[in-house]
N, C-alpha and C positions, 0 to 999 in steps of 0.2 A: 504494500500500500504506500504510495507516495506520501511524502511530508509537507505540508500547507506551508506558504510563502513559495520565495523564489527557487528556482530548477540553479543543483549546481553549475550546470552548462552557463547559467547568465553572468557569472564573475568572467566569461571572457567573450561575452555578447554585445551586441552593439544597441543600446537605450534610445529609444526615440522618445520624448517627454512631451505631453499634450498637457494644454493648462487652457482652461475656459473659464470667464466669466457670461450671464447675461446679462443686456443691456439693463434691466429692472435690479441686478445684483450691484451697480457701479455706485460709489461714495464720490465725495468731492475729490477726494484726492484721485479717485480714476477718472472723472469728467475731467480734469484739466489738462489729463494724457491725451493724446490724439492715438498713437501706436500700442497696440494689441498689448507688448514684449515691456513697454516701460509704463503701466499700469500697476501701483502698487499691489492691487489685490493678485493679479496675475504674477507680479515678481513673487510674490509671498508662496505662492501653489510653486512657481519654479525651486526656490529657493528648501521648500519640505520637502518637492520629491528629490534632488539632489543628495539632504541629508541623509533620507531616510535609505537611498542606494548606497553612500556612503558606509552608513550604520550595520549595513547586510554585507558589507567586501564585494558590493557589483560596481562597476564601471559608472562614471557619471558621466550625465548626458549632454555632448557637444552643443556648441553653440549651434553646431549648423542643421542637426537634429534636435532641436528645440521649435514646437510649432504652437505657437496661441493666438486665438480669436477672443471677440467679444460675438456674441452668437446665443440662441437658444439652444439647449442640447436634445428639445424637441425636432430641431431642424436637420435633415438627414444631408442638405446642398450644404452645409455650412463646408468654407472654401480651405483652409487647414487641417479639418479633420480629414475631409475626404485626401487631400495631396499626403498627409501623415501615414494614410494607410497605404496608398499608392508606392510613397519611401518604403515600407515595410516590406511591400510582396517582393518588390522589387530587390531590396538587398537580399534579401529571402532567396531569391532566383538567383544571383549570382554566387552563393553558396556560404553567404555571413547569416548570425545568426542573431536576429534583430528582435527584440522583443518592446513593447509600447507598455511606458509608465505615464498611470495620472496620479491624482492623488486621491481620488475615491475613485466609486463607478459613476456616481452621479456627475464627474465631471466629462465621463467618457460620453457619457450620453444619458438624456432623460425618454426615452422612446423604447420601451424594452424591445418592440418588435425590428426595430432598425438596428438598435443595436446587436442582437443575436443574429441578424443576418450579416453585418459585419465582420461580427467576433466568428462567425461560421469560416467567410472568407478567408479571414485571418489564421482560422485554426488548419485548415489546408494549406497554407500556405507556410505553417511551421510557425506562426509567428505571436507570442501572448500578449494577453494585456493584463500587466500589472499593476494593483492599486495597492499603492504604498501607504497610506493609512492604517486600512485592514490588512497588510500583508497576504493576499491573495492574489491567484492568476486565476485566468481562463484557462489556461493550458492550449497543448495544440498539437497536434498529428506527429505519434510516434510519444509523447509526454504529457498523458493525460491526467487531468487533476477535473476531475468528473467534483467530485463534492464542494470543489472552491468555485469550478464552473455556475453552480447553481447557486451559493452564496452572494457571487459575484452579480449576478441575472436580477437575484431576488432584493437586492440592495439599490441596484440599478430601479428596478421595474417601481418600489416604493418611491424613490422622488419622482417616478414619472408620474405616480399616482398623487406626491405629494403634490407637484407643480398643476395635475390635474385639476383638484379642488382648489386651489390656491386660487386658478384661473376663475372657477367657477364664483367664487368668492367672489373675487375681483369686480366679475361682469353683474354678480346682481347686486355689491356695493352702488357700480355706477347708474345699475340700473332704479337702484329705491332714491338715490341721492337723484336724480333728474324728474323720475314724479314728484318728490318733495320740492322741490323747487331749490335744490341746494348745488351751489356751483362746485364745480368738479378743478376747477382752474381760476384763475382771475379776469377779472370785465373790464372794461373802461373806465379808468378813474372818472370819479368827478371833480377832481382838482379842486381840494378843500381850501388850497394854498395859491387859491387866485388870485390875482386881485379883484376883479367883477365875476361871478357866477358866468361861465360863456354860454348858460342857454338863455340867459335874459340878454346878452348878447345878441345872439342867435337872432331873435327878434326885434332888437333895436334896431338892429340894420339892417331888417327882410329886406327895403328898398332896394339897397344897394344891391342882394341879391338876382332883385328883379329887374335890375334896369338892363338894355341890353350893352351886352358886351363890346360892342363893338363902335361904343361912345367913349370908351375908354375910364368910367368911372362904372361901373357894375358889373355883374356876371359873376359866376363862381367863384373866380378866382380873387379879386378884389374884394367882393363880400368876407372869403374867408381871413385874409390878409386883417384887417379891418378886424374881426373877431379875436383872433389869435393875438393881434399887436395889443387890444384894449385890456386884454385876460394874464397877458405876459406879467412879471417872466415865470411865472409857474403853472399857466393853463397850456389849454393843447396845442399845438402848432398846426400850421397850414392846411397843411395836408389832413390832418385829424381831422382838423373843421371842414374841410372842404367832402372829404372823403368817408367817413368813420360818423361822424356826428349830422351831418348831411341826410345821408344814408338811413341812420335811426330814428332820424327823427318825423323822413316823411312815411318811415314803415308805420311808424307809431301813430301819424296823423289818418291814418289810411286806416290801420285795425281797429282803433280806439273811437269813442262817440265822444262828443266833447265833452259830456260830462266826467267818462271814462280816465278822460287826459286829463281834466283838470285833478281828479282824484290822485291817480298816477302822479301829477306834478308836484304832489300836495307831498303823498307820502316820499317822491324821490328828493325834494327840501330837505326834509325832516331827515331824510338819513346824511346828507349832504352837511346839515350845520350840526348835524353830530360829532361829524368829522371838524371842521372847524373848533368848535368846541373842544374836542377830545386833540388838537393838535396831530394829527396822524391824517394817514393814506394808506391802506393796505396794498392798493394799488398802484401806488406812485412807486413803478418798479419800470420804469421805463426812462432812456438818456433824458435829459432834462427836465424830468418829474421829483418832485420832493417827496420824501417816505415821510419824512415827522418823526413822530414818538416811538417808539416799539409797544402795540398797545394791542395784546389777546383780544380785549372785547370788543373791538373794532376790527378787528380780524376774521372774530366768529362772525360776528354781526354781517359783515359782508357777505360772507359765504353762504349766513341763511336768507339772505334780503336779495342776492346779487343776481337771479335767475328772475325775479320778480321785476326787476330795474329793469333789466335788458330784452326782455319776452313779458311785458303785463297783461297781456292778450292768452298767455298759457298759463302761468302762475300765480299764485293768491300772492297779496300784501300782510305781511309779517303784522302781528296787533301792539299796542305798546307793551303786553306785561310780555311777550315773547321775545321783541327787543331789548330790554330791561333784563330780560334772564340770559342774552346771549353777552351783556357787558358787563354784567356781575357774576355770569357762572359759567367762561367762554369752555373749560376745557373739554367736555363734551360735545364742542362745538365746530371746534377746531379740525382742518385737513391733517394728513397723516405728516406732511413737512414742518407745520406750523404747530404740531404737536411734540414733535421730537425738539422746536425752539422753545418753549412753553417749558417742559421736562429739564432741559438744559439750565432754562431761567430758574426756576426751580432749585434744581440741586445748589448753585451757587447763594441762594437766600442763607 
């Protein structure tokens, strides 16, 4: 009966090292990486399975048999793994004896069905895949490890099941958060840190919108210049106005009855001079927008009001004790980013 971990043969085998993150796994410090290879999270998987080869008397794995993506390990195309195993058959075929280290199964892949048709290929071809965490291989033709095989499958096949519900998760989070009326991202400021409101704007200078353009004092373009410059320097810019606020505003004249809008305009004030009030913008996350305070309850508050702002025509208007409960008791309220800053703020009290 074979012995679980690596085949003596691999202290004089040649390592080919697979390391994957996916896109939903990356931290700040890997968004700021642009390449697969200088991704701290993905240095960190290269740098474990090195030791862990180290730690057994096998071979560590060259730079130039070194292959990492950022990828789903759902995805069978991902363009590393599949060239990783292509390296393998291949030195395989010219008579070395190459075997493939990740650092679990889950990083080899989340698909159990792809994966065992892989790891099939692989095992014809003489060639394993070992996870240096568990110290287990697949084995492969001629050096079978039948029980690590299926350790290896069944470890594999559990994050594919985890990642499965995770997703499902995922999809009916976004799906209850959009009947609720709750923003999934962020909407267009209202630039608390105007100088004039630019939808009172907006209308002071309809004129100028309507005159024609080609008098050389109205039209679009002018209208919006005219807005932007009176709202500066912390309201929207030209383009906003012209393009973004343009846009909303005649969708809204269009869906709404006037009574509808005047409501609408009532309740969109009212969260508007809260923000004023409250010194903050949760939205002012854009090149020359002002953020203000760091302020939870104007945070939650948005999230729950912010689908009602931008769609009034589909979603209900927040009541005040619901607004009042999202600025006195936001943590419940909060997106999953704005949660871990909250947590953060937090610990350092």
């Amino acid at each position: 009966m074979s012995q679980f971990g690596p085949s003596d043969w691999m202290k004089k085998g040649v390592p080919l090292g697979y390391t994957r993150i996916s896109t939903n796994d990356q931290d700040k410090s890997d968004l700021s990486k642009s390449a697969a290879k200088s991704k701290p999270t993905i240095k960190k998987q290269f740098a474990f399975i090195q030791d862990r080869l180290k730690s057994e008397g096998l071979p560590e794995v060259k730079k130039e048999n070194w292959f990492a993506e950022v990828g789903s390990g759902t995805d069978r195309k991902r363009g590393q793994w599949n060239l990783m195993i292509r390296r393998a058959v291949a030195l395989a075929a010219e008579g070395k004896r190459p075997f493939i280290v990740v650092q679990d199964p889950s990083r080899f892949a989340r698909n159990a069905r792809h994966a065992m048709v892989a790891i099939d290929e692989l095992h014809e071809a003489g060639v394993p895949v070992l996870a240096a965490r568990e110290s287990i291989q697949t084995g492969s033709a001629g050096d079978l490890h039948p029980t690590e095989e299926l350790i290896f499958i069944q470890l594999l096949g559990s994050s594919a099941y985890v990642s499965q519900v995770q997703k499902e998760k995922a999809d009916q989070s976004v799906d209850f958060a959009k009947r609720e009326g709750i923003m999934s991202g962020t909407g267009a400021s209202l630039f608390p840190f105007a100088k004039k409101d630019y939808l009172d704007l907006y209308y002071e200078h309809i004129d100028i919108l309507r005159a024609p353009a080609e008098e050389g004092i109205g039209g679009p373009k002018a209208w919006a210049t005219v807005v932007a410059n009176e709202a500066a320097p912390f309201g929207p810019t030209v383009n906003s106005v012209r393009n973004t606020l343009r846009t909303q505003e005649t969708e809204r004249r269009e869906k709404l009855t006037p009574q509808q809008y005047k409501a609408w305009r009532e309740y969109r004030d009212k969260i508007r001079n809260i923000l004023i009030e409250r010194q903050t913008d949760p939205w002012g996350n854009k090149a020359g927008q002002k953020a203000g305070k760091l302020d939870f309850g104007a945070k939650a508050m948005m999230r729950m009001v912010g689908r009602a702002l931008q769609e009034p025509w589909e979603y209900r208007k927040r009541t005040d004790k619901e607004i009042q409960e999202y600025l006195n008791n936001p943590k419940p309220y909060l997106s999953v980013s704005d949660s871990k800053l909250y947590r953060q703020a937090v610990s350092k009290r």
